[in-house]
Wavefront OBJ file of the C-alpha trace (Angstrom):
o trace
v 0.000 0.000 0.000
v 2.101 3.242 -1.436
v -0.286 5.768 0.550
v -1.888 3.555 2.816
v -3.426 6.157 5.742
v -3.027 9.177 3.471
v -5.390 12.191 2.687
v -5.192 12.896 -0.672
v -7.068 15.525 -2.925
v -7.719 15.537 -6.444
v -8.774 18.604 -8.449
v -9.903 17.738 -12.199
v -11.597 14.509 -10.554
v -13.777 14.090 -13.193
v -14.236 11.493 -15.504
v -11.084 10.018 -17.379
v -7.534 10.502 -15.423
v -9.302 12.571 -12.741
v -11.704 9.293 -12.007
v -9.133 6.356 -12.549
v -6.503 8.101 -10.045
v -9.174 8.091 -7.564
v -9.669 4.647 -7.782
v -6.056 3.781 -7.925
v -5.305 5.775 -5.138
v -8.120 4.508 -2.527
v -6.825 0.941 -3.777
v -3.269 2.068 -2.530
v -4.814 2.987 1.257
v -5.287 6.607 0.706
v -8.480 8.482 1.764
v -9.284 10.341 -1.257
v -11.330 13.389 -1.799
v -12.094 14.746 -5.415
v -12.832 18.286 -6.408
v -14.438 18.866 -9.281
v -16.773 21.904 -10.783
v -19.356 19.365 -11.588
v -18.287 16.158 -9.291
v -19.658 12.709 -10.163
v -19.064 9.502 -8.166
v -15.812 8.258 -7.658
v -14.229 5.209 -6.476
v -13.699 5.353 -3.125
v -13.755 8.677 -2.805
v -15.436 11.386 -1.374
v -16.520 14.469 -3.695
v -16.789 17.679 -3.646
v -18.115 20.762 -5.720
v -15.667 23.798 -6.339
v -13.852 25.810 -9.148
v -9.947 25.782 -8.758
v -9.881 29.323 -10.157
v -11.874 30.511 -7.030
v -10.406 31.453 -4.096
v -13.264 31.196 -1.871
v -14.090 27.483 -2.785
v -10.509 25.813 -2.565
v -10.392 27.732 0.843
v -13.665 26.028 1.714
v -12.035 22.745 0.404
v -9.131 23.403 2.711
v -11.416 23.426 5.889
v -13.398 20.310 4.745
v -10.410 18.396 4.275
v -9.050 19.389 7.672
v -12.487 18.980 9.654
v -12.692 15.671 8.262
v -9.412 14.504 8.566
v -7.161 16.648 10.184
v -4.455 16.691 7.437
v -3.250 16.380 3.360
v -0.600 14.128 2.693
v -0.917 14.621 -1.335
v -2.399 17.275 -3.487
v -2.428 16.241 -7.439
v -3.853 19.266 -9.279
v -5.076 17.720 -12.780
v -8.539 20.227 -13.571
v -7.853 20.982 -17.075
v -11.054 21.664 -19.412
v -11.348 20.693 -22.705
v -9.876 22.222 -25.305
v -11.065 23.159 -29.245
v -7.909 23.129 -31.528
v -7.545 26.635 -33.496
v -4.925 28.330 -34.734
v -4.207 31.524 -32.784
v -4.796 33.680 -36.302
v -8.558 31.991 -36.510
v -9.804 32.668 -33.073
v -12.453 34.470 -32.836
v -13.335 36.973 -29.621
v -15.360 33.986 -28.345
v -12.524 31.688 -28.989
v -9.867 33.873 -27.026
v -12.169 34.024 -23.900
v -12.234 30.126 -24.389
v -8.580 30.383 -24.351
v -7.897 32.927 -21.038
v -10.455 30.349 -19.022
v -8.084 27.204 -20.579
v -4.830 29.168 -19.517
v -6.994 30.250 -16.101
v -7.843 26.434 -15.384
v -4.514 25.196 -15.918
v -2.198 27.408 -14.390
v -4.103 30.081 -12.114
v -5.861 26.925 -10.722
v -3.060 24.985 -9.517
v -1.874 27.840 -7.982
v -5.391 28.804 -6.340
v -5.580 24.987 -4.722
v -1.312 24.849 -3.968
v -2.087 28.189 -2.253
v -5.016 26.170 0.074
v -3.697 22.900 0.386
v 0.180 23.467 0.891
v -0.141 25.525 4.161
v -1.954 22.330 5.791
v 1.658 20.488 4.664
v 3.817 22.789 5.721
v 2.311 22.985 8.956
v 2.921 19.263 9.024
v 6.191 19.084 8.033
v 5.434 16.502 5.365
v 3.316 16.443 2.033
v 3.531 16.111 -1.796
v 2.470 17.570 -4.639
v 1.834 16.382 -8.181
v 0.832 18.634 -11.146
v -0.421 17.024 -14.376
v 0.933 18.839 -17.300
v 1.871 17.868 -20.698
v 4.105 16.980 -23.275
v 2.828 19.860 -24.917
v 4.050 21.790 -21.754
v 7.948 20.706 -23.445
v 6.707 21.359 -27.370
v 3.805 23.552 -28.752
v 1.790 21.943 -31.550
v -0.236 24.546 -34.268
v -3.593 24.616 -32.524
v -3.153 24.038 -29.153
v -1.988 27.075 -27.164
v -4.646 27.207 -25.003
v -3.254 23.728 -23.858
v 0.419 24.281 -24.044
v 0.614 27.616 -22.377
v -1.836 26.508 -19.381
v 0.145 23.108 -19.131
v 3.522 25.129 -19.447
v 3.059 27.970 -16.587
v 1.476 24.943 -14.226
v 5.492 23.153 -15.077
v 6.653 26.585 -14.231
v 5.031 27.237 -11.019
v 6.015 23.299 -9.908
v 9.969 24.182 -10.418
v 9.416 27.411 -8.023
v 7.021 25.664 -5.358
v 9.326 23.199 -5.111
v 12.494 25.887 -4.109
v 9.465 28.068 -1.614
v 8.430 24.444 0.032
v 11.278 21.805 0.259
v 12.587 23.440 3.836
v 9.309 22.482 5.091
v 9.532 19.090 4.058
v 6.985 19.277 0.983
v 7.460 18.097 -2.356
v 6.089 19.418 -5.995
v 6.587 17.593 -8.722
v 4.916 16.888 -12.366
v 3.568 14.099 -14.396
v 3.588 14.832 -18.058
v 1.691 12.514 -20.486
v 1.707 12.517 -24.351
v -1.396 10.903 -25.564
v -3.544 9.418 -23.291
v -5.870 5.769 -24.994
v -9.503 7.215 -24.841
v -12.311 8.061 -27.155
v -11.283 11.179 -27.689
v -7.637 10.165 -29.119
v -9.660 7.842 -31.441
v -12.373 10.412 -32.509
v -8.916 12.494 -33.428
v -7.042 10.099 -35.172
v -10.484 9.682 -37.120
v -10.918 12.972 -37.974
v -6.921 13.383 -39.505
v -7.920 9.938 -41.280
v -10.763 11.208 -42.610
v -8.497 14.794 -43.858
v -6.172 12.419 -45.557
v -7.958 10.033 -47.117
v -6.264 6.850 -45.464
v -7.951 4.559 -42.882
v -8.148 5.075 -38.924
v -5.659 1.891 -38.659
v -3.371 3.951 -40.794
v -3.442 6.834 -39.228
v -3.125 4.803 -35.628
v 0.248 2.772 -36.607
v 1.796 5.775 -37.925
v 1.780 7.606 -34.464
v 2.624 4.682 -32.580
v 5.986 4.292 -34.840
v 6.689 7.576 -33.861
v 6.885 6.135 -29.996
v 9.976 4.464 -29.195
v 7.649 1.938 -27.253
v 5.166 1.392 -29.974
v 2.425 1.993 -27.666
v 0.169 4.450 -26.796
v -0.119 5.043 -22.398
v -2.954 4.546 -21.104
v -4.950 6.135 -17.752
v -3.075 3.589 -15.591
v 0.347 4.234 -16.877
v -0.194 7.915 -16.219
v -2.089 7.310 -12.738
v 0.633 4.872 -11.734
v 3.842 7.343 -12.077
v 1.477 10.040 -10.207
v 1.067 7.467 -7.484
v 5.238 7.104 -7.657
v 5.804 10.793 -7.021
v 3.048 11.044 -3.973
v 4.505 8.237 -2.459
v 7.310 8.079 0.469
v 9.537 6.254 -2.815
v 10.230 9.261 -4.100
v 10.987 11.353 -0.469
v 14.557 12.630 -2.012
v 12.484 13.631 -5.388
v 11.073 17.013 -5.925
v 10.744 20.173 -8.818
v 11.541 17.146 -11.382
v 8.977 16.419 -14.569
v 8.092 12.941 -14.891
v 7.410 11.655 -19.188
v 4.821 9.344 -19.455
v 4.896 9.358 -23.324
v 5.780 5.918 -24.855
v 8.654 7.899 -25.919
v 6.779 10.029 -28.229
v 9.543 12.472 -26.771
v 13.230 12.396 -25.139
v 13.833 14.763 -22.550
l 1 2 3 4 5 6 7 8 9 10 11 12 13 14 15 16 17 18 19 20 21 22 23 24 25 26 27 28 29 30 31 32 33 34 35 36 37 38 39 40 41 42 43 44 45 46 47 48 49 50 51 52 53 54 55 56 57 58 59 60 61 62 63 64 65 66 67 68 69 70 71 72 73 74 75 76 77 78 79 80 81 82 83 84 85 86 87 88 89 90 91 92 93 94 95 96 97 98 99 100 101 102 103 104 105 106 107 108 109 110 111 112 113 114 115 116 117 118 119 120 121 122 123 124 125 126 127 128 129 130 131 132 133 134 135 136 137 138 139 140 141 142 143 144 145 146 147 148 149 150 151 152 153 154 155 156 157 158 159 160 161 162 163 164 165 166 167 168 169 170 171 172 173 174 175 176 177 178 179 180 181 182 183 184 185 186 187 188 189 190 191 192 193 194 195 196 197 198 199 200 201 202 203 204 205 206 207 208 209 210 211 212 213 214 215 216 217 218 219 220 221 222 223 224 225 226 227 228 229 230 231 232 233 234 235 236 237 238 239 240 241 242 243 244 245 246 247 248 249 250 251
């Protein structure tokens, strides 16, 4: 049991990652709570309602978590909505608001819950934090800015965290994936099959050549290395970015 006894909170615990790392997690010991803006059940979890960009609600998160269980061993910050590729010369005034709330979510939002939930770990002595980026955090791709730049300042913010907690005993670290298996990778690879003129299968063993692994990660693979850095295994491991890309791409 990796966090056997531990408190941990998940923001983005939604369906997808947010939903299989809750699962994983309670299956490793921990007591898990999930934050989400719309919060759905969860396995073995307890949920809760509130928007990472708002102050007031990850505040009010803060003080549930402590009147119910008197600490936070692990914080994993992974809200992240979705995101409509466009090229930054298309967007349109509704598509740059669309953008600012993508950037908002990703990076203003794991700051809002780090600025929450650390103080309960530094007043422990003990705690660790895991922020899901990207490997689009490491390399832009032509329509997703809204999704690199949010992913990017979230890697940012880890690297300094990690320098204004470690005397305190608490650690911040990242998990970047490349492409995650889901139905929304498929209904992708579809679409570019579909642009081309080739089949889906084509289209599919293309990318995966382009992975040294020949592979593509799934939810596990992901949830699993987030599990690594909240655990007492990594204790001597913090403002480092962990790749959980099939080897899509070498850092």
């Amino acid at each position: 049991m990796l966090l056997q006894d531990k408190v941990a909170v998940i923001t983005g615990a939604g369906p997808g990652l947010g939903r299989t790392l809750a699962g994983l997690m309670a299956g490793e010991g921990a007591h898990v709570v999930g934050v989400a803006r719309t919060p759905r059940e969860l396995p073995g979890a307890v949920t809760m309602s509130a928007d990472v960009t708002v102050p007031a609600d990850m505040e009010t998160v803060a003080r549930a978590v402590m009147d119910r269980y008197g600490r936070v061993d692990v914080l994993v910050n992974a809200a992240f909505p979705g995101t409509h590729r466009r090229n930054v010369l298309d967007m349109s005034p509704s598509d740059l608001a669309s953008w600012r709330e993508a950037v908002d979510i990703g990076t203003y939002g794991t700051l809002v819950a780090c600025r929450y939930l650390a103080p309960v770990m530094v007043a422990q002595g003990s705690g660790s934090i895991v922020n899901v980026t990207s490997m689009s955090s490491r390399k832009g791709y032509a329509g997703r800015s809204d999704f690199a730049v949010g992913k990017a300042g979230a890697h940012l913010l880890s690297h300094c965290l990690a320098d204004e907690l470690g005397p305190s005993g608490v650690r911040v670290n990242c998990v970047a994936p490349g492409w995650i298996a889901s139905e929304v990778l498929d209904d992708w690879m579809h679409t570019r099959a579909a642009a081309e003129g080739v089949t889906f299968d084509d289209i599919r063993d293309r990318d995966v050549r382009a992975m040294a692994l020949r592979r593509i990660a799934t939810e596990e693979d992901v949830a699993r290395a987030v599990i690594f850095l909240a655990s007492d295994h990594a204790r001597a491991i913090t403002g480092a970015t962990l790749d959980v890309n099939s080897g899509q791409l070498f850092t």
